[in-house]
N, C-alpha and C positions, 0 to 999 in steps of 0.2 A: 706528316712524317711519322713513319712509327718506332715505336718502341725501341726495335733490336734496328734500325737504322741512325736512330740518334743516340743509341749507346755506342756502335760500332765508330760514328764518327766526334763524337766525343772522344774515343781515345783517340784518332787522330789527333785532334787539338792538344792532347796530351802532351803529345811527341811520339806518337806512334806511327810506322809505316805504313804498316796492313793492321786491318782487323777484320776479324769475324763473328758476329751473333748471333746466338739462335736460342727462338723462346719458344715452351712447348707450353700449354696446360691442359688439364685434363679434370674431367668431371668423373667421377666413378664410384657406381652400386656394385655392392658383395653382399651375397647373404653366404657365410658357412656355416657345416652341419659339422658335427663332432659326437662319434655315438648314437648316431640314430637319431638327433633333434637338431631344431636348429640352435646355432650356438652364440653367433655374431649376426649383427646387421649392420652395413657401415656406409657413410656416404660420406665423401671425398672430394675436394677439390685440389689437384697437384698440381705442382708450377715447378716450372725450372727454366732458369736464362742461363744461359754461359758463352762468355764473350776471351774469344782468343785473340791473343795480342801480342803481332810483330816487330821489332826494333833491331837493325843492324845484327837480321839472320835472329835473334834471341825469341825465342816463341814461348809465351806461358799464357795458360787458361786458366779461370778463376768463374766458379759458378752460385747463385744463390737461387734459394727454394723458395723464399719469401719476396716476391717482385712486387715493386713498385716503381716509379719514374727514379727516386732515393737511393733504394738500395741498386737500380741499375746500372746506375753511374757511380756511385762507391765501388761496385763490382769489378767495373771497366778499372779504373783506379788502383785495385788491387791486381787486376792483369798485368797493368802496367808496368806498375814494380814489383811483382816478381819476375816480367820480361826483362828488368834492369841488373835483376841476380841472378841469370841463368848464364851458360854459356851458348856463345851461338852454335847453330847447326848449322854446320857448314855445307849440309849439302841441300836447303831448304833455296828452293827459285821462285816465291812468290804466288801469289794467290792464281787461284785459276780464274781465264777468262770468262765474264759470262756465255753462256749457250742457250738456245732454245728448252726449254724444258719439256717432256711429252705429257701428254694427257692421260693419264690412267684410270681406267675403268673402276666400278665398283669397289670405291675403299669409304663409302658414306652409305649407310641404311637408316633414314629418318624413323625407320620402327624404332630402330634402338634409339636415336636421340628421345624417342617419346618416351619411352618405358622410366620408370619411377622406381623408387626403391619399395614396395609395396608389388609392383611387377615382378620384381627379379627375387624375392622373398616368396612368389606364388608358385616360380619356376621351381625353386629349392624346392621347395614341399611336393611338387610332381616327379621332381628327380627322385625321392626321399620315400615316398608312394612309390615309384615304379620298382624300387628295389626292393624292397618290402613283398610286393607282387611274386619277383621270380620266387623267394621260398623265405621262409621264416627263420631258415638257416642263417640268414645271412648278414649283416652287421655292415653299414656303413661306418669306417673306423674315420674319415674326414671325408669331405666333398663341398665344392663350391659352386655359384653360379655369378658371374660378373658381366656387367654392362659400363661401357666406356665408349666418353666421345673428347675427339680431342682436336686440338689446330696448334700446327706447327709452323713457326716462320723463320726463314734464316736471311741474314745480310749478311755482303760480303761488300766491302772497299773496293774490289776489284769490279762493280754493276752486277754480280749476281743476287737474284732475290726470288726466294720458295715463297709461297703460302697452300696452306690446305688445311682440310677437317675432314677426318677419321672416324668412322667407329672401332669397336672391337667388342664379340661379344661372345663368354666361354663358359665352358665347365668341365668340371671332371670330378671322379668319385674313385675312392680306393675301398675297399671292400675285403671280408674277409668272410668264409664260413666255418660255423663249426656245428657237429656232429658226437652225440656219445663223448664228449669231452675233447674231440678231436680236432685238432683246429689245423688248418688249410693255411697255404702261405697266401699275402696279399696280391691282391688285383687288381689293375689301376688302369681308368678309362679316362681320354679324354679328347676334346676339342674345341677348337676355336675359329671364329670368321668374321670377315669386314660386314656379313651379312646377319639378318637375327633367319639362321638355319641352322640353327645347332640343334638337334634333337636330344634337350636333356633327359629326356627319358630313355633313349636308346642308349647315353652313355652308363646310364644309373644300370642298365639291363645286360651291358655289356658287362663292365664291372662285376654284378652280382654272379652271372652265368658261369666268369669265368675263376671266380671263388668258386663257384659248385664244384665247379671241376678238378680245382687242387686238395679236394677232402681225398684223404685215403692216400696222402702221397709215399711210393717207393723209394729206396734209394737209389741214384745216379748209378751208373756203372763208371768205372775208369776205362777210355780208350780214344782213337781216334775215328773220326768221321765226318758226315754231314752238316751241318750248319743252318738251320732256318731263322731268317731274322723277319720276325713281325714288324710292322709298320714301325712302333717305336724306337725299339733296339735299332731298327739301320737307319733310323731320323740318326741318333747319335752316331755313330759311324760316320752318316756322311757330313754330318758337321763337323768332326773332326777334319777328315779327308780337305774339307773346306779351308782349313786353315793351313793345310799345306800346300793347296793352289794361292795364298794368298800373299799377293807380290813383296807383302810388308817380311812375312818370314823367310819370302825365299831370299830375298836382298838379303835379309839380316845372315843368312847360312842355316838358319835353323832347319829348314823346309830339305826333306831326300827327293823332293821332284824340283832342285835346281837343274837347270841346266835340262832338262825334259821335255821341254817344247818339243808336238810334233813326233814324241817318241810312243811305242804301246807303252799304257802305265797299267792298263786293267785288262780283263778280259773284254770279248767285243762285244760281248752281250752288253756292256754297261756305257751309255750316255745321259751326262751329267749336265746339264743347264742351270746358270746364276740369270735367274730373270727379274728386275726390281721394278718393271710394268706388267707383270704378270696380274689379268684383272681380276681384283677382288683378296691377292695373294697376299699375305699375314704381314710380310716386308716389303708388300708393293710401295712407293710413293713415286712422285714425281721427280724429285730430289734427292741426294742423298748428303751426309753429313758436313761437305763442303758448299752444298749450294748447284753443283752439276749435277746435270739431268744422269738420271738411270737409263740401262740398258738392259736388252735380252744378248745373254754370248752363251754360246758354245764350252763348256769348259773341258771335258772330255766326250770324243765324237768316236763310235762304236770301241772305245778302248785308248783311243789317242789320246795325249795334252792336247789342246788346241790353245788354250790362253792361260794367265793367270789372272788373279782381276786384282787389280789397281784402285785407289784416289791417284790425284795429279801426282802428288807428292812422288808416291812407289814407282810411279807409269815413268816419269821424268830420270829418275836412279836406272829402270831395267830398259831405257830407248823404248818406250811402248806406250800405248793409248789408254788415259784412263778409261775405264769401265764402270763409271757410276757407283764403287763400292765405298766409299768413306765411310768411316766411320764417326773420321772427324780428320782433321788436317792433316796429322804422319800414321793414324792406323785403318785398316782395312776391317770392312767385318763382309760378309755374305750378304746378299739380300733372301729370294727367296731361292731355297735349291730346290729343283725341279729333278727326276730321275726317272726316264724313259721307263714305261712301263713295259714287261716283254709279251711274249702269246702265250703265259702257261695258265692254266687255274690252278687253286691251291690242291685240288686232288692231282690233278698230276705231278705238281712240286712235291708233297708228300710220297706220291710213289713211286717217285724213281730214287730214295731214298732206302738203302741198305741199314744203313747204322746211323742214326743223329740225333740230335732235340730239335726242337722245334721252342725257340725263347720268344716271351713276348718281353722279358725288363732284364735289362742289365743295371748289374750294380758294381763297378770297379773303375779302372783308369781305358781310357784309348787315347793315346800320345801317340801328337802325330810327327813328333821330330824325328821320333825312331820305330814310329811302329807299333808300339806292344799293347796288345788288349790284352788284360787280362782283370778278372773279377768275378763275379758272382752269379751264376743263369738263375733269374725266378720267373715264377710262372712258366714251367717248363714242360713240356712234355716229350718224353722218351720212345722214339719212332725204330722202325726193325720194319725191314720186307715191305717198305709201301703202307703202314700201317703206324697209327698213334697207336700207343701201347696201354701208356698209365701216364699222370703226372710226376715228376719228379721231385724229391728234396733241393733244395740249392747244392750246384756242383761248378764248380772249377771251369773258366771258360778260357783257354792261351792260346793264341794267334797271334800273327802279324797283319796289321791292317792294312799293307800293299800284297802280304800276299794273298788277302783274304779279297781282295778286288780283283785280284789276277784268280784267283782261282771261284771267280763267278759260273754258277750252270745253271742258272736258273731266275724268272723275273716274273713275277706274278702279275697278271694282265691288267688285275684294278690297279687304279692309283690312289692311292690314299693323302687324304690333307692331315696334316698331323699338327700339333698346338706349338713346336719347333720352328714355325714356317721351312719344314720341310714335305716334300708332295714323294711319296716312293710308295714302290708296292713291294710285297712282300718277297725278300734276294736269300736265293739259297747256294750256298758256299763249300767249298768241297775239302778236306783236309786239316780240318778242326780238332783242335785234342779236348777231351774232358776229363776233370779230373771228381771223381766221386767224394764224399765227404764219409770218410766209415762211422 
């Protein structure tokens, strides 16, 4: 028997109805750079159990970092009573059946189990060299390289039961140039994958390039326009957007796409897919936080709602079919979001552009109860006629992010994997204010 099954039915024994556990741990190399050297080296072993625990509708979770057979069963114990001082949830029905779970491709690369922390300290120093390379302008201000392997197992009272082992393996570099005294706003490259394909030197290359190119910046102009979101900037976008397809907000009222099943919510250039067997994909598993297998759905089909995604919990409240998304028992999170790539290249996206920037990093709020993005454009650059111009100072970004979906023209044909577990290519938007900074 293992572990997260005889903690799970040990609270039974308790006086518990249902229970739920799930134990992950994880092995993990970091080398970071700070300044141009290397700064840390670290190696890791993480652990986390956390056993949720049912009584007469009352549900509390209680988790510990430090596992052993000891503290696992102290854990459960402590689940317990705090399930005894909560009040019930009245509209909680019970653990979900087990199911089949699918098989998912490419979420283990035994390269990365090999690698060593002497390995991923060799990688830093070719990230470290390769930025160095594009100009001597240019200044690594942080950058990382990480390797992680891990197995996760979850039980449920109910006959549900996960196992698997993971890798993950990233980097990214922020960067900055200066010039005659003159210094460029920051630059930040990054990626991640179940595989060891990460090209850190092309992130280090990326990074520094795109310092080059914020030396010498202009100011914003104040006005309305075009909208170009780089791979990053619409990873966040559409994570938000995620959490208002997500069954748990729209029950609760928070979500403006209640009630939207089925209706246009965006332009029809935009389809959005929650895939959590997508192989090899950042939030792929076989499982998801209740123990139920993942699915590939549909969530917006040329413009349309088509679902919301669910755990049991959401799906059982809205009359609708879980979707593999738990997060854990009552919350929902996304697995991987996937975003139809369209037919344009980025030279044609850029020139059919009148008046816009073109943003690689946002820095402010995007709320998706109501909508408002508004915050900071870096790494900008100020486009007129078809044409990048100059880079820009940080300016003023305000839109609504329903109607910045609705007013989609545009989808860049690559797809990009971004370290978000978001997959999009570069979405340009019509009807964006900027506000200059004088």
């Amino acid at each position: 028997m293992s572990l997260v099954e005889e903690v799970a039915r040990y609270a039974l024994k308790l006086g518990a109805e249902e229970a739920f556990a799930a134990l992950s741990r994880a092995r993990v190399y970091r080398a970071e750079i700070e300044s141009d050297e290397i700064a840390r080296v670290s190696s890791a072993v993480v652990e986390r159990l956390s056993i949720a625990v049912i009584k007469d509708r009352r549900i509390a979770t209680a988790t510990v970092n430090d596992v052993d057979r000891d503290t696992a069963m102290r854990c459960a114990e402590r689940a317990y009573r705090l399930a005894l001082a909560v009040k019930p949830n009245e509209n909680w029905r019970g653990l979900p059946e087990p199911k089949p779970l699918p098989a998912v491709e490419g979420l283990f690369d035994r390269r990365i189990e090999l690698l060593g922390a002497e390995e991923v300290v060799d990688m830093a120093k070719h990230l470290l060299d390769a930025a160095r390379e594009v100009s001597g302008k240019v200044s690594l201000v942080s950058a990382g390289v990480e390797a992680a392997v891990a197995e996760t197992e979850v039980f449920s009272t109910a006959g549900a039961h996960g196992l698997q082992r993971t890798t993950t393996f990233g980097a990214n570099a922020i960067a900055v140039a200066k010039e005659a005294g003159v210094v460029g706003s920051f630059s930040f490259a990054s990626d991640a994958s179940r595989s060891l394909d990460v090209d850190v030197e092309q992130i280090a290359q990326e990074a520094a390039s795109k310092a080059l190119e914020s030396l010498r910046l202009k100011p914003a102009p104040t006005f309305k326009g075009t909208l170009l979101l780089d791979r990053d900037f619409a990873a966040e976008v559409f994570l938000s957007l995620a959490q208002a397809y997500s069954g748990y907000n729209v029950w609760s009222g928070s979500s403006p796409l209640a009630g939207k099943l089925n209706e246009q919510v965006s332009s029809e250039l935009l389809t959005v897919v929650d895939d959590g067997t997508l192989p090899g994909g950042l939030r792929s598993s076989s499982f998801d936080g209740e123990g139920s297998p993942t699915l590939r759905k549909t969530v917006i089909e040329r413009g349309t709602l088509r679902t919301y995604i669910n755990n049991t919990f959401t799906a059982r409240l809205l009359g609708m079919q879980p979707t593999g998304n738990a997060d854990d028992l009552l919350s929902v999170a996304p697995s991987n979001t996937v975003v139809q790539a369209g037919d344009m290249s980025l030279e044609e996206m850029v020139g059919g552009v009148e008046r816009g920037l073109f943003v690689s990093r946002f820095s402010g709020m995007i709320r998706f109860q109501d909508g408002v993005i508004s915050g900071t454009a870096k790494q900008a650059f100020y486009v007129e006629r078809g044409e990048r111009k100059y880079p820009v100072g940080e300016c003023m970004v305000s839109c609504n992010l329903y109607d910045l979906i609705r007013n989609i023209s545009g989808l860049g044909r690559e797809q990009w994997r971004t370290s978000y577990g978001v997959y999009t290519p570069v979405v340009r938007a019509e009807n964006v204010t900027f506000v200059g900074k004088a």
